[in-house]
VOGU-3710 file (C-alpha; in Angstrom, 3 decimals, decimal comma):
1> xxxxxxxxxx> -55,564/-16,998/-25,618  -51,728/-16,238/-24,510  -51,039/-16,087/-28,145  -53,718/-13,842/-29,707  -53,123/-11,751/-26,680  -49,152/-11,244/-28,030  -50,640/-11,204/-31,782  -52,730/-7,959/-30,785  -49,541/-6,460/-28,805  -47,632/-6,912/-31,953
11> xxxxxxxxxx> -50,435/-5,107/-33,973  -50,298/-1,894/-31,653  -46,529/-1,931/-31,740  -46,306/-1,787/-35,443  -49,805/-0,146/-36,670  -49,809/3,790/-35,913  -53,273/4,034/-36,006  -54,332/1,485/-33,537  -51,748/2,540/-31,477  -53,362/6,644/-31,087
21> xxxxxxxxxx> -56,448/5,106/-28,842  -55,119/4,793/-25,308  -58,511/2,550/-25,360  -57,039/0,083/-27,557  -53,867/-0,598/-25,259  -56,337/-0,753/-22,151  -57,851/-3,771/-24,367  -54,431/-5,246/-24,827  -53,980/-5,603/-20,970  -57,224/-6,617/-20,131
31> xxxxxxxxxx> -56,217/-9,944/-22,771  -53,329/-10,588/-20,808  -54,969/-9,905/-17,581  -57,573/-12,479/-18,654  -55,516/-15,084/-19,073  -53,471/-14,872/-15,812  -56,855/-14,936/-13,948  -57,935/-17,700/-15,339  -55,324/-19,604/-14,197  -52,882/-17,945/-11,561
41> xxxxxxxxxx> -50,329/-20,852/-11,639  -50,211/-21,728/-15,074  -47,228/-21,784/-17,553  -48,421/-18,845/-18,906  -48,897/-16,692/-16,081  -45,361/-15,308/-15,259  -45,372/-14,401/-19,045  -48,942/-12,379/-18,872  -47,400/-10,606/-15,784  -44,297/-9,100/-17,534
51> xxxxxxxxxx> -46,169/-8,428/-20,708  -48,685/-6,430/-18,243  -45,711/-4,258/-17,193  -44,250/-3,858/-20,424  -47,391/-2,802/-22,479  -48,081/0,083/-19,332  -44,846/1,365/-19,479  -45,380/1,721/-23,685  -48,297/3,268/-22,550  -46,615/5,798/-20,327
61> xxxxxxxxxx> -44,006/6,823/-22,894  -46,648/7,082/-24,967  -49,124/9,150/-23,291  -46,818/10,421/-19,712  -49,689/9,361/-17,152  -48,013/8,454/-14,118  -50,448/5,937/-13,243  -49,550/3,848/-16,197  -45,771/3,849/-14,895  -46,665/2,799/-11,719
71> xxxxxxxxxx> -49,204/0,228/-12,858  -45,598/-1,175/-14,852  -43,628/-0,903/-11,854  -46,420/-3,317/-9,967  -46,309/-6,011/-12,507  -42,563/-6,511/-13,100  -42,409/-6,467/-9,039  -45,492/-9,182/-9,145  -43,563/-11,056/-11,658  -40,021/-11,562/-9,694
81> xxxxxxxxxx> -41,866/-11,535/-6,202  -44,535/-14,432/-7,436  -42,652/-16,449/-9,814  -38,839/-15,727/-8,459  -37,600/-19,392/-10,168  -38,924/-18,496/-13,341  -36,638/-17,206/-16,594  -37,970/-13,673/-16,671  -37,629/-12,798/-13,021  -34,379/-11,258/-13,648
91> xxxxxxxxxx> -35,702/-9,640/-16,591  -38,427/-8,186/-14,622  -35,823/-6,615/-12,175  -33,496/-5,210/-14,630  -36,720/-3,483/-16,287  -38,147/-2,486/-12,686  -34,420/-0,767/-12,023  -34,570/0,513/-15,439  -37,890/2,691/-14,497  -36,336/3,895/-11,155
101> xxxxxxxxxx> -32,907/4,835/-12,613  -34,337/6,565/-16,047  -38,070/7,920/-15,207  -38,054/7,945/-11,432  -34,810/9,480/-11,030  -34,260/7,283/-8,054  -30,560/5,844/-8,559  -30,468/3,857/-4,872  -33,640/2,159/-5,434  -32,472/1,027/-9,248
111> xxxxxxxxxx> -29,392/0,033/-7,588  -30,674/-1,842/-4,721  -32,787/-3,605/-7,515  -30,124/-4,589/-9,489  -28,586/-6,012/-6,433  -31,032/-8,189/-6,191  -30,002/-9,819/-9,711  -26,914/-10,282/-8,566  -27,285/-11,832/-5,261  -30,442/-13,999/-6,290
121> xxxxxxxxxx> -29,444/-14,534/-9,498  -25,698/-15,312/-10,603  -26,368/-17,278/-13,260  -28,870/-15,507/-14,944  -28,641/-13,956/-18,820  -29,563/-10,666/-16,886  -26,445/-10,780/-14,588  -23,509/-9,417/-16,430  -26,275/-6,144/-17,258  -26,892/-5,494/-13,925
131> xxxxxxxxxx> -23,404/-5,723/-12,923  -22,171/-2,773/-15,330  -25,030/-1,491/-14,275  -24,347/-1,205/-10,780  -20,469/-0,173/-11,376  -22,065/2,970/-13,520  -24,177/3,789/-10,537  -21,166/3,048/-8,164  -19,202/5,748/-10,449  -21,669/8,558/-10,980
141> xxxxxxxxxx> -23,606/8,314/-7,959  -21,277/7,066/-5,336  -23,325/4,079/-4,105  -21,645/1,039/-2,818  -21,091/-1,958/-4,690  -22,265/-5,503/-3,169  -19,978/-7,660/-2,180  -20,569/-10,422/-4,560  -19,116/-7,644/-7,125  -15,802/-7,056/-5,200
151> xxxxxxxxxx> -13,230/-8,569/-2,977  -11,929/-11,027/-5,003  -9,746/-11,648/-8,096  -12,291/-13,792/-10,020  -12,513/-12,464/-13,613  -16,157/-10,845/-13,285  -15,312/-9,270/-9,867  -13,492/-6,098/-8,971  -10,867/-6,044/-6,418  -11,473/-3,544/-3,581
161> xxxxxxxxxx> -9,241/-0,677/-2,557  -8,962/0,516/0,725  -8,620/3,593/2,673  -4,996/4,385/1,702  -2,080/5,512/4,451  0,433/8,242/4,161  3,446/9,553/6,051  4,995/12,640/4,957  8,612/14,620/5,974  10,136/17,402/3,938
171> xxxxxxxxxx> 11,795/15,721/0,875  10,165/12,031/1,092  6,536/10,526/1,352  5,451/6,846/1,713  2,036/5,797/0,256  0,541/2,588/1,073  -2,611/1,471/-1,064  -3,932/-1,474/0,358  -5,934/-4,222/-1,484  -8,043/-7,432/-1,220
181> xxxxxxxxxx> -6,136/-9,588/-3,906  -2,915/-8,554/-6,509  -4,497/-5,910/-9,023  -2,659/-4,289/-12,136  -1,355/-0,680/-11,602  0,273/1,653/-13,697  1,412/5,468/-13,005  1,365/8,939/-14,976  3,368/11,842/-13,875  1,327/14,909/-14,283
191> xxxxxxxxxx> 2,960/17,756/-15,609  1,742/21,492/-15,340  3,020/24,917/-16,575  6,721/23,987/-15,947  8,856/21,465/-16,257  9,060/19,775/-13,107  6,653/17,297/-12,106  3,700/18,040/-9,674  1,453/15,571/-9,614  1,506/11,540/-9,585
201> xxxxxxxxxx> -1,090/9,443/-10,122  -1,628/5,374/-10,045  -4,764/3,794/-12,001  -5,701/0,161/-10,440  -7,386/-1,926/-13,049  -10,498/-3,785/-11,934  -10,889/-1,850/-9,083  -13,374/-0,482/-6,780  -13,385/1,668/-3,531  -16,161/2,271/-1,315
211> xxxxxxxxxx> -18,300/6,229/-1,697  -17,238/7,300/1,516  -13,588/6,705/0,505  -14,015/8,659/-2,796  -12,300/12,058/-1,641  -9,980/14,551/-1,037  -7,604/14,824/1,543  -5,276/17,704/2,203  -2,162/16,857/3,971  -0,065/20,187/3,586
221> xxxxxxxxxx> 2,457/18,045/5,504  5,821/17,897/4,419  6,827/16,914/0,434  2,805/15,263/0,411  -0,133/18,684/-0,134  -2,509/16,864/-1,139  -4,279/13,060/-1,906  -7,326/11,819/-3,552  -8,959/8,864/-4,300  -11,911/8,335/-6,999
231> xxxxxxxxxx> -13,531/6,005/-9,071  -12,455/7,344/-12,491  -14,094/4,940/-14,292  -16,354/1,645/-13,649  -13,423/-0,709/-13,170  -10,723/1,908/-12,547  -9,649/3,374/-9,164  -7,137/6,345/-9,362  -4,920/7,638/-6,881  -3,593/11,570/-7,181
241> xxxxxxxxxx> -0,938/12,214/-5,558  0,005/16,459/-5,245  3,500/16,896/-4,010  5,964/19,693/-3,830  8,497/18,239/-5,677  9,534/14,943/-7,012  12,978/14,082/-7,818  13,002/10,387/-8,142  9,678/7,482/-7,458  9,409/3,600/-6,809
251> xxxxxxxxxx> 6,872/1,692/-6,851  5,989/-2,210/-5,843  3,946/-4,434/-4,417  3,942/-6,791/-1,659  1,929/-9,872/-0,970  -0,107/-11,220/2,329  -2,461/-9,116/2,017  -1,491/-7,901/-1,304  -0,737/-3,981/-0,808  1,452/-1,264/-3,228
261> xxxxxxxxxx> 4,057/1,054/-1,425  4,562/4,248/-3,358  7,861/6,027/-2,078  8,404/9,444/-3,558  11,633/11,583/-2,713  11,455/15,466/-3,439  14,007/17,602/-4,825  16,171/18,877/-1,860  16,857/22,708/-1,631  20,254/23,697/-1,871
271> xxxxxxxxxx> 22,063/26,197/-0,019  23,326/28,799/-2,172  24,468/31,273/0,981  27,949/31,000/2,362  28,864/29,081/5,204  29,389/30,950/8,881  33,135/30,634/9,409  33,722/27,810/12,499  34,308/28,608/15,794  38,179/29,517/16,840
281> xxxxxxxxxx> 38,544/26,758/18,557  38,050/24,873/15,642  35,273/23,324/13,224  31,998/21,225/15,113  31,362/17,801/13,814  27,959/19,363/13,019  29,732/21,928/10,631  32,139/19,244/8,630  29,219/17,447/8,089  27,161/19,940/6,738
291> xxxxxxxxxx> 29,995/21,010/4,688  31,188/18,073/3,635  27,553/17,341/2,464  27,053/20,187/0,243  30,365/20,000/-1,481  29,305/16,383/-2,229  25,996/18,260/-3,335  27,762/20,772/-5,128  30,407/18,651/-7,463  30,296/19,141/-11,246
301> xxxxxxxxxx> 28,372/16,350/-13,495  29,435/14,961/-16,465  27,816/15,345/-19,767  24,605/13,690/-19,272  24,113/11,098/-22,309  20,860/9,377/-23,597  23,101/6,008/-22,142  24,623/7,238/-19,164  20,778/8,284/-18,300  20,181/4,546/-19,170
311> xxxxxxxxxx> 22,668/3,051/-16,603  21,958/5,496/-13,772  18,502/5,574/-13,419  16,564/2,431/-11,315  13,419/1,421/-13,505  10,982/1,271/-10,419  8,556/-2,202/-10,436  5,552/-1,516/-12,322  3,202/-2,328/-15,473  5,100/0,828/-17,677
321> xxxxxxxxxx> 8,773/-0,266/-16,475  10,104/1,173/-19,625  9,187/4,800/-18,249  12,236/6,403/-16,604  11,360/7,857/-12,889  14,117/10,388/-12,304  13,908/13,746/-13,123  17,539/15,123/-13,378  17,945/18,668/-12,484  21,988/20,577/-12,834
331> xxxxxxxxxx> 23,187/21,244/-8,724  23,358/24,648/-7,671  27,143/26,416/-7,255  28,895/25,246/-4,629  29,171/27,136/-2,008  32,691/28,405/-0,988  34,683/25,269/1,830  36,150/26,433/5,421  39,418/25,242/6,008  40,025/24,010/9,705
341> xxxxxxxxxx> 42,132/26,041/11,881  45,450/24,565/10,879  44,826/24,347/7,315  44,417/20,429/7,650  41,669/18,699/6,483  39,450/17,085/8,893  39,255/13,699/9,997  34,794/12,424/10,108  34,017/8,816/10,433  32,861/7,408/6,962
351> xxxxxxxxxx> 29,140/7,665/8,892  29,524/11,502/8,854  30,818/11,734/5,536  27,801/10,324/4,329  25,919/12,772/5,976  24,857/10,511/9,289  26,410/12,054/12,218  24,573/10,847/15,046  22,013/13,061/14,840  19,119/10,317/14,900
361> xxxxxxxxxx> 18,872/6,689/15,182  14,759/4,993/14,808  15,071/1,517/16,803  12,373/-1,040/15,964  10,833/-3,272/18,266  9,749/-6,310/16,078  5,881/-7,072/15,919  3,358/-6,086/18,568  -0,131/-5,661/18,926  -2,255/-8,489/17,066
371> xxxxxxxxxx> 1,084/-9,626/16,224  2,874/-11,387/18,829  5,986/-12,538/17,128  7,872/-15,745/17,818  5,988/-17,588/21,090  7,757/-20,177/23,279  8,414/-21,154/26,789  5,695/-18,587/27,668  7,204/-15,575/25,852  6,297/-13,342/23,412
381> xxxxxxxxxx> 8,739/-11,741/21,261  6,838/-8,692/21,153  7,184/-8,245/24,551  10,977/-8,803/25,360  12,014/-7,009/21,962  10,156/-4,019/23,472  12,242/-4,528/26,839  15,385/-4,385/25,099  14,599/-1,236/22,842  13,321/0,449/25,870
391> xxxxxxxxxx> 16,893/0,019/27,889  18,916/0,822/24,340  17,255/4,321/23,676  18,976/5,979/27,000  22,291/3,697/25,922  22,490/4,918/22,608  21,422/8,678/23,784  24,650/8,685/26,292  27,020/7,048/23,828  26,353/9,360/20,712
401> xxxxxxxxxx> 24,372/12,129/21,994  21,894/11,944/19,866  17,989/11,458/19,295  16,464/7,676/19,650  12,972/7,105/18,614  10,832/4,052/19,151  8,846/3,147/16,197  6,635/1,898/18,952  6,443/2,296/22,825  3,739/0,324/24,153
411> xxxxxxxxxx> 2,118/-3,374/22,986  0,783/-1,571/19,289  0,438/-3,033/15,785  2,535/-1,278/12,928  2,427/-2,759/9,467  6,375/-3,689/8,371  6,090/-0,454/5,922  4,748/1,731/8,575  7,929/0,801/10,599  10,215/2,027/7,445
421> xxxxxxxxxx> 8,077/5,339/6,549  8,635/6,346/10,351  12,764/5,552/9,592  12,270/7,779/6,081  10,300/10,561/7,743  11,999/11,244/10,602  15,064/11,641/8,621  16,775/8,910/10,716  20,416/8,146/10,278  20,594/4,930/11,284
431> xxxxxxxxxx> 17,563/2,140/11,345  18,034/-0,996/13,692  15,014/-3,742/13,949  14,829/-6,012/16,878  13,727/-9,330/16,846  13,753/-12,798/18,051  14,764/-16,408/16,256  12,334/-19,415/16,767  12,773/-22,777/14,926  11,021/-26,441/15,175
441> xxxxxxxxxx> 14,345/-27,460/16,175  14,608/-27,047/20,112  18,298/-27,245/19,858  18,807/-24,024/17,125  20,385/-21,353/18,502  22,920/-18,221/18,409  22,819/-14,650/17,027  22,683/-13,360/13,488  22,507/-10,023/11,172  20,830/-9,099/8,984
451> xxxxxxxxxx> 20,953/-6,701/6,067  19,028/-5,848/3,001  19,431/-8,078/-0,142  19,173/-10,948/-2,282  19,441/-14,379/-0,931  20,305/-17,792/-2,116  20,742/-19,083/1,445  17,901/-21,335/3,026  17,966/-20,484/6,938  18,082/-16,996/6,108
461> xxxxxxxxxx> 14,934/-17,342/3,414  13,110/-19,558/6,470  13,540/-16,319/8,595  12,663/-13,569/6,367  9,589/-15,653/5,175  8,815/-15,534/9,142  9,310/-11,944/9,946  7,420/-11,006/6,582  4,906/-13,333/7,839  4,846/-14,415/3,933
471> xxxxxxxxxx> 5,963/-17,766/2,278  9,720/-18,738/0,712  7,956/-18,831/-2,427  6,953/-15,197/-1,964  9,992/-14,059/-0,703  11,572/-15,584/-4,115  9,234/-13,736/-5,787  10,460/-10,224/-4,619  13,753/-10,986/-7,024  12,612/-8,319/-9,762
481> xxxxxxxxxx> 11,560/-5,902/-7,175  14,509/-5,871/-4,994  16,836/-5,880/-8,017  15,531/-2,579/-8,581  15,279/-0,942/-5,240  19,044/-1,975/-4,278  20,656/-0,199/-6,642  20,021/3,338/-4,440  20,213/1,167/-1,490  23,155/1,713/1,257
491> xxxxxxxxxx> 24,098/-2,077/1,164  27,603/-1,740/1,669  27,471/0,581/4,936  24,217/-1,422/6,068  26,974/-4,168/5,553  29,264/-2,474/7,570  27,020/-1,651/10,374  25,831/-5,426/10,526  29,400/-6,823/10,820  30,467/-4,014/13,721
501> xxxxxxxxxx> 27,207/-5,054/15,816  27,457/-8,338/15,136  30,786/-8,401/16,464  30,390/-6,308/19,303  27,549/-8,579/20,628  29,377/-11,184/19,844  32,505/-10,616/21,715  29,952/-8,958/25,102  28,584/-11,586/25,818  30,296/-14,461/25,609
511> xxxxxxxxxx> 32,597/-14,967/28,724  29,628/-14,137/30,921  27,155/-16,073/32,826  24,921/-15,957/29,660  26,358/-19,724/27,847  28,421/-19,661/24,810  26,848/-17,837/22,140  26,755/-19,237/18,782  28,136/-17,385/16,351  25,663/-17,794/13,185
521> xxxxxxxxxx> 26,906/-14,878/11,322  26,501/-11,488/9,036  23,789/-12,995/6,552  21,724/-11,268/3,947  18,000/-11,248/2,874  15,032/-9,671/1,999  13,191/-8,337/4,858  10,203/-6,336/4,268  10,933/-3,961/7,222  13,944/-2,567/5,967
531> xxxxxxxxxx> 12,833/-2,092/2,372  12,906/1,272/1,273  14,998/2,084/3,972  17,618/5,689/3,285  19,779/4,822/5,515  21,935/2,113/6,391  19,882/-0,714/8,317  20,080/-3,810/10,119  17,857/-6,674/11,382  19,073/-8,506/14,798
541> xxxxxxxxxx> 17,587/-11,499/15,440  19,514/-11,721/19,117  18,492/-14,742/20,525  16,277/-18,099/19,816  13,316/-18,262/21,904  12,710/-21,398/20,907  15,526/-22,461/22,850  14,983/-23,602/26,675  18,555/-22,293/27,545  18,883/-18,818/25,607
551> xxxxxxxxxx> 15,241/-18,453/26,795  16,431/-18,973/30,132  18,722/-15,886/29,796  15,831/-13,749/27,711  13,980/-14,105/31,203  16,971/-12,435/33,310  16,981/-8,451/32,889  20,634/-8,293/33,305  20,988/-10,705/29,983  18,526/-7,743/28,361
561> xxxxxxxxxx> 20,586/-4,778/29,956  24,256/-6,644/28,516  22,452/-7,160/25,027  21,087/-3,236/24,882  24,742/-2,124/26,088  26,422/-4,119/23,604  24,370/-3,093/20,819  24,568/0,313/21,795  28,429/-0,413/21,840  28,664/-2,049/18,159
571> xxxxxxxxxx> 26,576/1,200/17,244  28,872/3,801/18,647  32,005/1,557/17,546  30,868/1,686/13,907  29,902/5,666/13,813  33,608/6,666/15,594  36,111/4,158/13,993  35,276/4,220/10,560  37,845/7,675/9,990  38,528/8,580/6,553
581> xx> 40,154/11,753/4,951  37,640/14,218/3,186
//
């Protein structure tokens, strides 16, 4: 009976005439019907069910009565709901979201269908269908994706974006696109009517973001006027990026959990008008340094060749590393120099030549937050690095006369990147990160410095991989992206800076009541915190908490008050002493 009811289907599929009576197709499902009375549990009766809905939804494309489509829409639902283990349940759910996405013009029902294939269903022909499926609907009609489809880096999964951070200051902008596993990115700089660069914008392959995340946002802050995120295609997520200016770009990833910092630096305006002549009793600090800045600014280039473009410019980490990501532009005219007041040149510590003053220095109290740091004899390192960068910011602000800012005041959680963009946006001259040592071994202990670079040396790979809160095998990783971000780096005053501090520190606080303090040296590595960094920076890691005497002296606040003074003291020796002619 099954069969001669699929023999007479076949007939009114393929013979015109038969097929004109609306009676004749009424016959057809009253065969079927027949047979899955007869025997509700049979073999045959998931099969009868599905060929009930497909023969009334021929019938409604045939002659558009609604009650035919919804008599379809009943049987494919009877044939999943009834007979959910059997082959064509998926079937019957791709064909039910079929009707609500094509002739119900109800996309959230077909999608909520089709999530049912691929939650009940994984293994099912009808799977890899309703997944496109679903990404299409995603796309077009901004409905979520489950979360079977996204999260993780398995080869029939998309990897989810998330809502994507920004800081913004005049000529630089940090961008932070965060992400549940690694995913493939490449970059496009958009050109309009002239030549310079406006727009940036990263595709992430295999990608998804969530609807509500799908938008514009204008920022009119700074270099950044504008960000957007979209779903540009079914696997694709695209981030614009509409800035003033762009001179020069990096970007690169970094792992645990997997995220992609996007620094962009604008072009700076240059002063064209002529200086105001100094005061008679003699040229400001203030003044040299501006001067002495846009003279640097201001000096004539040499003919710019296909290879000396080559050499100069830093290929930033990406998928399209052969693209070149500086836009070179000729300096304005310089403006005309003021000679001091007895015709000498003026002496500025190499700091101020390079156009730091002491106008601002960003201290940064290691972890906080959900992040406690380094814990030992019932201490957090959160908590005492805070104490210290607390009694350095008035130091520092009598020493120097200058601004001190606190990437964080209170018990808060930054992200390591956060803690640079703050250094990058508020135009800081000098960036200092606090933190404490901690080791297995109870009898490790001393001070050491920090800077930003490549390392070969064990200890200092141990404590990078602890304040990136990342592995040694990660940390190796980073080779290929540091190599590119330290050519613009300030290594050799970050050097500089270490080795004054260091020594300062060193040389305060031995001799007191504080224990000899071992001396474990100027080291380098790569710490996440001070990537990126435009000025010269330093990580202290002052002390061992993980030491029963140096933790001792971490619990006495005149130990904290010496260490802030003689910080602030290796600080202030290394902006005044460093003299060199102009």
């Amino acid at each position: 009976m099954y069969d001669q009811s699929k023999f007479y289907f076949n007939q009114l599929e393929n013979n015109r005439n038969l097929a004109r009576s609306r009676d004749n197709w009424l016959k057809g499902t009253r065969n079927f019907r027949k047979v899955y009375l007869l025997n509700p549990k049979s073999e045959f009766a998931p099969g009868c069910l599905y060929m009930l809905g497909t023969m009334y939804l021929k019938m409604y494309e045939r002659f558009s009565l609604g009650i035919d489509l919804d008599e379809s829409l009943a049987y494919y639902k009877d044939t999943s709901r009834l007979f959910p283990e059997h082959f064509l349940a998926d079937d019957a759910l791709y064909a039910e979201s079929q009707i609500y996405f094509q002739l119900k013009k109800d996309p959230k029902m077909a999608s909520s269908t089709l999530e049912k294939i691929i939650s009940q269903y994984p293994k099912g022909d009808m799977h890899p269908n309703a997944a496109e499926k679903l990404k299409i609907l995603s796309k077009d009609f901004d409905l979520p994706l489950p979360r079977a489809l996204v999260g993780n880096a398995h080869s029939n999964q998309l990897t989810t974006i998330h809502p994507v951070k920004f800081w913004s200051s005049p000529d630089y902008a940090r961008i932070v696109v965060m992400a549940d596993s690694p995913v493939t990115y490449s970059e496009n700089v958009l050109r309009k009517r002239s030549d310079a660069p406006h727009s940036l914008s990263i595709d992430f392959k295999s990608s998804y973001t969530a609807p509500e995340l799908r938008r514009k946002i204008s920022v009119q802050e700074g270099l950044l006027k504008q960000l957007r995120v979209d779903q540009v295609r079914t696997d694709t997520v695209r981030v614009y990026l509409d800035v003033k200016s762009i001179d020069t770009y990096k970007i690169f990833s970094l792992p645990n959990p997997f995220r992609i910092i996007i620094d962009v630096h604008g072009q700076k305006e240059v002063v064209t008008s002529p200086l105001k002549p100094p005061a008679l009793d003699g040229p400001t600090i203030a003044h040299l340094a501006d001067q002495s800045r846009q003279a640097d600014q201001a000096k004539p280039e040499k003919p710019l060749t296909a290879e000396r473009l080559d050499n100069q410019l830093p290929q930033p980490v990406s998928i399209k590393r052969e693209n070149k990501k500086r836009i070179v532009q000729r300096p304005a005219p310089p403006p005309p120099e003021t000679p001091g007041p007895s015709g000498k040149e003026p002496k500025l510590s190499l700091a101020q030549q390079l156009g730091l003053g002491v106008r601002k220095i960003v201290l940064d109290p290691g972890h906080g937050g959900k992040d406690p740091g380094a814990m030992a004899n019932q201490m957090l390192e959160k908590d005492i690095v805070l104490k210290i960068a607390q009694k350095l910011k008035p130091k520092l602000e009598h020493l120097l006369n200058c601004e001190v800012i606190l990437t964080r005041n209170d018990d808060s959680y930054l992200t390591l990147e956060e803690r640079t963009a703050i250094a990058n946006t508020e135009e800081a001259d000098l960036f200092v990160s606090l933190h404490l040592n901690a080791h297995p071994s109870e009898e490790s202990r001393g001070l050491e410095t920090y800077f930003l670079n490549l390392s070969t040396n064990a200890e200092a790979m141990r404590v990078a991989a602890m304040e990136n809160a990342t592995s040694t095998h990660q940390i190796s990783d980073l080779e290929g992206i540091l190599s590119d971000i330290l050519k613009n780096s300030k290594i050799d005053e970050s050097s500089r800076l270490a080795e004054r501090v260091h020594a300062t520190m060193l040389s305060g606080l031995n001799g007191k009541q504080f224990g000899e303090i071992k001396n474990l040296g100027v080291k380098q590595a790569p710490f996440y915190v001070l990537i990126g960094a435009q000025m010269p920076s330093i990580l202290l890691e002052i002390a061992f908490i993980s030491n029963k005497d140096e933790a001792e002296n971490l619990k006495n606040p005149y130990y904290l008050e010496t260490v802030a003074s003689q910080i602030a003291n290796g600080i202030s020796a290394y902006v005044k002493t460093n003299t060199a002619s102009l």
